[in-house]
N, CA and C of each residue as an Amber inpcrd file, in Angstrom:
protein
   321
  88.7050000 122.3950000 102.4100000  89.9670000 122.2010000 103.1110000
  90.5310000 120.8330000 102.7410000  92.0470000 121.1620000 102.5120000
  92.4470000 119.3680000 102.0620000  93.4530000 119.3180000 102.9750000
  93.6030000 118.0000000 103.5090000  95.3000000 117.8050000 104.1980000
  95.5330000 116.5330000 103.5390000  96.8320000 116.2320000 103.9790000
  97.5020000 114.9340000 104.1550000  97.3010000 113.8210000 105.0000000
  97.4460000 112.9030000 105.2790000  96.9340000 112.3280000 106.5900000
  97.9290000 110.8900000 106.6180000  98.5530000 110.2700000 107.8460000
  99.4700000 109.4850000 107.8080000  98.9760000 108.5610000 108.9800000
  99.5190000 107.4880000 109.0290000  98.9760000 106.5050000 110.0760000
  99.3070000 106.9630000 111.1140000 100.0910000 108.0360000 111.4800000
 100.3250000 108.4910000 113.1800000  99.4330000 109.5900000 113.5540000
  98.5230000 110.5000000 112.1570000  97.8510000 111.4450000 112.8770000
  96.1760000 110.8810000 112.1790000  95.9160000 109.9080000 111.8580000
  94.6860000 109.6330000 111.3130000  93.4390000 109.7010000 112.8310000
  93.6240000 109.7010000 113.3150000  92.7220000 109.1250000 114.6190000
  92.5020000 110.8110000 115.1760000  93.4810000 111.5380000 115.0490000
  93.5210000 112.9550000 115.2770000  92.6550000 114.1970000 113.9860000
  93.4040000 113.3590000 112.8260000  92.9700000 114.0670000 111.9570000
  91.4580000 114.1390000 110.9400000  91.2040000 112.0320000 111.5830000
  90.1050000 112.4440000 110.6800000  89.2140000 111.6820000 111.5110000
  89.2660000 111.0740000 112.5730000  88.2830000 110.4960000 113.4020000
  87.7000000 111.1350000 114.4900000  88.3760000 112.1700000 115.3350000
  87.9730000 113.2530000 115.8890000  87.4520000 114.6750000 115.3250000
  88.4100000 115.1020000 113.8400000  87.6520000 116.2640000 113.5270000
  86.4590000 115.6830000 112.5340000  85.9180000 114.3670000 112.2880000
  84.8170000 114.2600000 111.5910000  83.6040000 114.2290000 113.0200000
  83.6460000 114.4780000 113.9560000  82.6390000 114.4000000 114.9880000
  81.9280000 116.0900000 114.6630000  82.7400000 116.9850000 114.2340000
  82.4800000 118.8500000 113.6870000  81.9220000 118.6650000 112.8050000
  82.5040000 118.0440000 111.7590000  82.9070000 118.2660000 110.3330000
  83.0930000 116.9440000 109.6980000  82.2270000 116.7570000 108.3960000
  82.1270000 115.0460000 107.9790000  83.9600000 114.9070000 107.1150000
  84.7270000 114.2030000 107.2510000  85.8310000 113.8610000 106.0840000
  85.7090000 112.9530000 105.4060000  86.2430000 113.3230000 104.1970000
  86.0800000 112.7340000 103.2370000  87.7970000 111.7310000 102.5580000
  88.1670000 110.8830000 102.7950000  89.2360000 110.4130000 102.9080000
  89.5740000 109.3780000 101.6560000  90.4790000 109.8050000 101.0600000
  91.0510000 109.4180000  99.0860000  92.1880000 108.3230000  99.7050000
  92.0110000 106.9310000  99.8060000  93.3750000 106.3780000  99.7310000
  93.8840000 106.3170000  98.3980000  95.1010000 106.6990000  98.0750000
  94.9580000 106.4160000  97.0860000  96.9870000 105.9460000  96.6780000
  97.3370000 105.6310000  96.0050000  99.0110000 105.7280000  95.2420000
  99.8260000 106.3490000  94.2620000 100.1910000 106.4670000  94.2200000
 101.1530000 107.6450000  92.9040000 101.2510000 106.7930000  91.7090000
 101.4230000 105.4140000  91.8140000 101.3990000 104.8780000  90.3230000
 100.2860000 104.3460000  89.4620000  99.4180000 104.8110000  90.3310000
  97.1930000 104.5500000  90.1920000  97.0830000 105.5360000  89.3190000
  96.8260000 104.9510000  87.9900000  95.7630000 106.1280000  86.8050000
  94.7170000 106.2840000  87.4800000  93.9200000 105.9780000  87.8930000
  92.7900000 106.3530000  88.0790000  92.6340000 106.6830000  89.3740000
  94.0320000 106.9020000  90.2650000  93.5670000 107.4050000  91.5600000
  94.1590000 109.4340000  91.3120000  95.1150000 109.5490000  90.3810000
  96.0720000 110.6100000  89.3910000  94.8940000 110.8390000  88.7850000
  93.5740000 110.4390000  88.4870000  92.2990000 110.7430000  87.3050000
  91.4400000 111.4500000  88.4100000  91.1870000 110.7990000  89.3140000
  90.3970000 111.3560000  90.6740000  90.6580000 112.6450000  91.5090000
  92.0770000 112.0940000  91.5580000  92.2300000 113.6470000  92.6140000
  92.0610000 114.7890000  91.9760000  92.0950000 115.2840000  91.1950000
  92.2290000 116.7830000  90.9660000  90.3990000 117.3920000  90.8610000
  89.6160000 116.1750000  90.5310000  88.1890000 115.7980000  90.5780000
  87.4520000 116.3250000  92.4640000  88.1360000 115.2820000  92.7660000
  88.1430000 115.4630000  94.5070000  88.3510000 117.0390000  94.9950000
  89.6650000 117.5040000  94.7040000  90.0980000 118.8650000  94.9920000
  89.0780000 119.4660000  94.9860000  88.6280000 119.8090000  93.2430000
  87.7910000 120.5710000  92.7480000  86.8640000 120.7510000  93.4050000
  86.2950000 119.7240000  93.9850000  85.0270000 119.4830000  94.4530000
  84.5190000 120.2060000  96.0850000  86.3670000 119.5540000  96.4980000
  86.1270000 120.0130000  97.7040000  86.1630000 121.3280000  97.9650000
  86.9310000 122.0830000  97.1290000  87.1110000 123.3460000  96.9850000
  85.6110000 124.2710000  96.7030000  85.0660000 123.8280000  96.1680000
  83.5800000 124.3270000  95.8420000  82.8290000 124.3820000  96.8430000
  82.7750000 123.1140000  97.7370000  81.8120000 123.1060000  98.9590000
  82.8030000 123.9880000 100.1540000  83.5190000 124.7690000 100.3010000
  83.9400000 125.8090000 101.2540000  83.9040000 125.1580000 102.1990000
  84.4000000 124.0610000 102.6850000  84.5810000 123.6900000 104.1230000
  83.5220000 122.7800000 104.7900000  82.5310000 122.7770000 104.0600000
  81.4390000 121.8010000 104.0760000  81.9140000 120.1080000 104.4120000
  83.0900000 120.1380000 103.7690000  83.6120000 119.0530000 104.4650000
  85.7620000 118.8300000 104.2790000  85.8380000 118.1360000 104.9690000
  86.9550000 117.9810000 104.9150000  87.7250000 116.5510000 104.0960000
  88.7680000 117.0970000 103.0390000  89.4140000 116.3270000 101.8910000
  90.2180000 115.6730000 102.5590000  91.0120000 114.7920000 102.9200000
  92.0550000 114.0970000 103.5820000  92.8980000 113.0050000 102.8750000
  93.9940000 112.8710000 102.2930000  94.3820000 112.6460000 101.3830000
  95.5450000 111.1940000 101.7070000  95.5530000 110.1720000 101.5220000
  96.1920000 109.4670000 102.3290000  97.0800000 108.4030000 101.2150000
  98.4660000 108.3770000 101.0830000  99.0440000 107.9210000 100.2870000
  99.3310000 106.3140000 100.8130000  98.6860000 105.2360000 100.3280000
  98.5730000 103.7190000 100.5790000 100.2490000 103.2930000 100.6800000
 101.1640000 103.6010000  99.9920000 102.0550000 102.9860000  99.6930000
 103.3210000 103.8640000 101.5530000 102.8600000 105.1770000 101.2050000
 103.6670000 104.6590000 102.5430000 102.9590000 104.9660000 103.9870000
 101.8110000 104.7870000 103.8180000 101.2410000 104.4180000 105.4890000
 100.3410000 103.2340000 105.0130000 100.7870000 101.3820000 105.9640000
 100.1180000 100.3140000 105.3770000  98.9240000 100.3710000 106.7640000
  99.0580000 100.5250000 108.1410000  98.2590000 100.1770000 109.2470000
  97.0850000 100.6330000 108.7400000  96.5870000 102.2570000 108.2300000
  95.7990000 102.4000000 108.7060000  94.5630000 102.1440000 107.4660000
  95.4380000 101.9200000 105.8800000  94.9580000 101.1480000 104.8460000
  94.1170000  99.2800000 105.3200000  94.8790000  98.7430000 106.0790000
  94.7400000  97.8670000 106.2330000  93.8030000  97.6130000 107.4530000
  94.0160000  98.6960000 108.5710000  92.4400000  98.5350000 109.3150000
  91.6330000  99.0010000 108.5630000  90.8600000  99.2660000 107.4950000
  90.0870000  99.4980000 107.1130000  89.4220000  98.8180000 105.8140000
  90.4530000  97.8890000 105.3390000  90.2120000  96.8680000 104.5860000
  90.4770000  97.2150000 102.9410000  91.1300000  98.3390000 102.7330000
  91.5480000  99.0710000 101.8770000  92.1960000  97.5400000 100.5370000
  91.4440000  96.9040000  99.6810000  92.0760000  95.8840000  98.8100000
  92.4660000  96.9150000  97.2860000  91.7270000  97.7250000  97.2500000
  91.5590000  98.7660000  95.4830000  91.5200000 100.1850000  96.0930000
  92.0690000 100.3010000  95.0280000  92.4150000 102.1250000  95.1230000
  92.3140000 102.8170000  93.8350000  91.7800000 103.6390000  93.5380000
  91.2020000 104.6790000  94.4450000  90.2880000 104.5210000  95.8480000
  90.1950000 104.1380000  96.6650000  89.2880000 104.1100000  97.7530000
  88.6490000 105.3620000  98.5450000  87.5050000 105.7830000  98.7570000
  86.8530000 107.0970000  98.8810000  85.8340000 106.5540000 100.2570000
  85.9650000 106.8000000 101.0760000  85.3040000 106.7610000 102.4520000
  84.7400000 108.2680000 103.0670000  83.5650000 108.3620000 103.2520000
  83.2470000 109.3640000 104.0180000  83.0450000 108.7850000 105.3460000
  83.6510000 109.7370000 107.2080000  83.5110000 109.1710000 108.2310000
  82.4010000 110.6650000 108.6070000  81.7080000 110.3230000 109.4980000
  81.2750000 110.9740000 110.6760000  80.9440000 110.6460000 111.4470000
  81.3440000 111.4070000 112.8180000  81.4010000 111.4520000 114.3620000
  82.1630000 109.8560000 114.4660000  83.2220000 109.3780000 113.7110000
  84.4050000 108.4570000 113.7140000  83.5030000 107.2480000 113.2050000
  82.5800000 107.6610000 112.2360000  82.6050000 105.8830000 111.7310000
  82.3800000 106.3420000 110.2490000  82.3420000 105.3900000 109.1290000
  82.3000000 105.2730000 108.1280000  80.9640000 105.2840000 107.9980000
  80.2780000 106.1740000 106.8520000  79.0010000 106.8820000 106.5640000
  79.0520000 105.7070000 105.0800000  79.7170000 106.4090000 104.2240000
  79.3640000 105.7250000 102.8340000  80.8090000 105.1000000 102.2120000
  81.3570000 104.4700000 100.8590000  82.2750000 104.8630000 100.1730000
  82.3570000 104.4320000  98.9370000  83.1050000 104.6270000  98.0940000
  82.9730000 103.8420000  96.7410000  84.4990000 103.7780000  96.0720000
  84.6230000 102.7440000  95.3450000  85.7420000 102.7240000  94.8260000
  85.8080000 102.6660000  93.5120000  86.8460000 103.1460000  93.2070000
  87.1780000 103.6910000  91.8280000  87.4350000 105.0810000  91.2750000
  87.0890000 105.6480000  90.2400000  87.1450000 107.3940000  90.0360000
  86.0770000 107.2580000  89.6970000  85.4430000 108.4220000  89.7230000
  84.0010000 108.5520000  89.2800000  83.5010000 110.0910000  89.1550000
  83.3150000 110.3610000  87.8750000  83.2640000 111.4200000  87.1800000
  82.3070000 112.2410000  88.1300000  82.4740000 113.9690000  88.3050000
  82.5610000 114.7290000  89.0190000  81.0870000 114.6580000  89.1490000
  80.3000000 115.1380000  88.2810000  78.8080000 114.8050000  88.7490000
  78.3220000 113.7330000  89.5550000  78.4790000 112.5360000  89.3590000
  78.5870000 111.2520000  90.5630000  79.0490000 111.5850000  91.9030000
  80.1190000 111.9750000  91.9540000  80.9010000 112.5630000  93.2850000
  79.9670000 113.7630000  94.2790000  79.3290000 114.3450000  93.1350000
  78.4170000 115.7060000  93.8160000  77.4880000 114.8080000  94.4440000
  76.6130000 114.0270000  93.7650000  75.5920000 113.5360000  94.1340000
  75.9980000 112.3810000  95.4710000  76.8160000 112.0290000  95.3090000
  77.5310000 110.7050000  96.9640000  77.4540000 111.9910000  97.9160000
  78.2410000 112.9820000  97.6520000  78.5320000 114.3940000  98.8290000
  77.1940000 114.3740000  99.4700000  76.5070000 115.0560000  97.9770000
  75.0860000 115.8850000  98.7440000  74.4440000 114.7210000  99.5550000
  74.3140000 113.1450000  99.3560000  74.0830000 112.0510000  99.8880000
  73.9260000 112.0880000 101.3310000  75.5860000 112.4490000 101.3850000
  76.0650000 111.8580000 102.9100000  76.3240000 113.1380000 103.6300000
  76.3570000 114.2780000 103.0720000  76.5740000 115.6140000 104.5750000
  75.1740000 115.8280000 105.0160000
């Protein structure tokens, strides 16, 4: 499952439904090669694990609050939360096998 996520529904969308269900949250920008290199990586991925966790997709440039509570300096930025706190994250893109292995890590 992927959504969108904006500084007015983040607390709804990914801090309460990661208490079910772990999310997995991409800050990322439209003029980022390597955040444009990642996502379709991410998708893929998430798409494979069937709901196993949740994709949440959060564009830096126009929501700054909730980038900035979280200390968001580089992007691509990749945070996994559960039951509302931050589990793991890593920054940068990082080729799809890497990504499997952080997943299987942290669900």
């Amino acid at each position: 499952m992927e959504i969108d996520v904006t500084d007015k529904d983040f607390d709804k969308e990914v801090i309460k439904r990661s208490a079910n269900v772990p999310v997995v949250v991409d800050f990322w920008a439209t003029w980022c090669g390597p955040c444009q290199a990642l996502k379709p990586v991410l998708e893929k991925v998430a798409k494979n694990y069937g709901g196993k966790f949740i994709l949440a997709k959060m564009n830096v440039d126009e929501n700054e609050k909730t980038p900035e509570k979280y200390g968001i300096m580089s992007i691509p930025n990749v945070k996994l939360f559960k039951n509302g706190e931050i589990v793991d994250e890593f920054i940068g893109a990082m080729p799809e096998d890497r990504i499997i292995k952080w997943i299987n890590q942290n669900l």
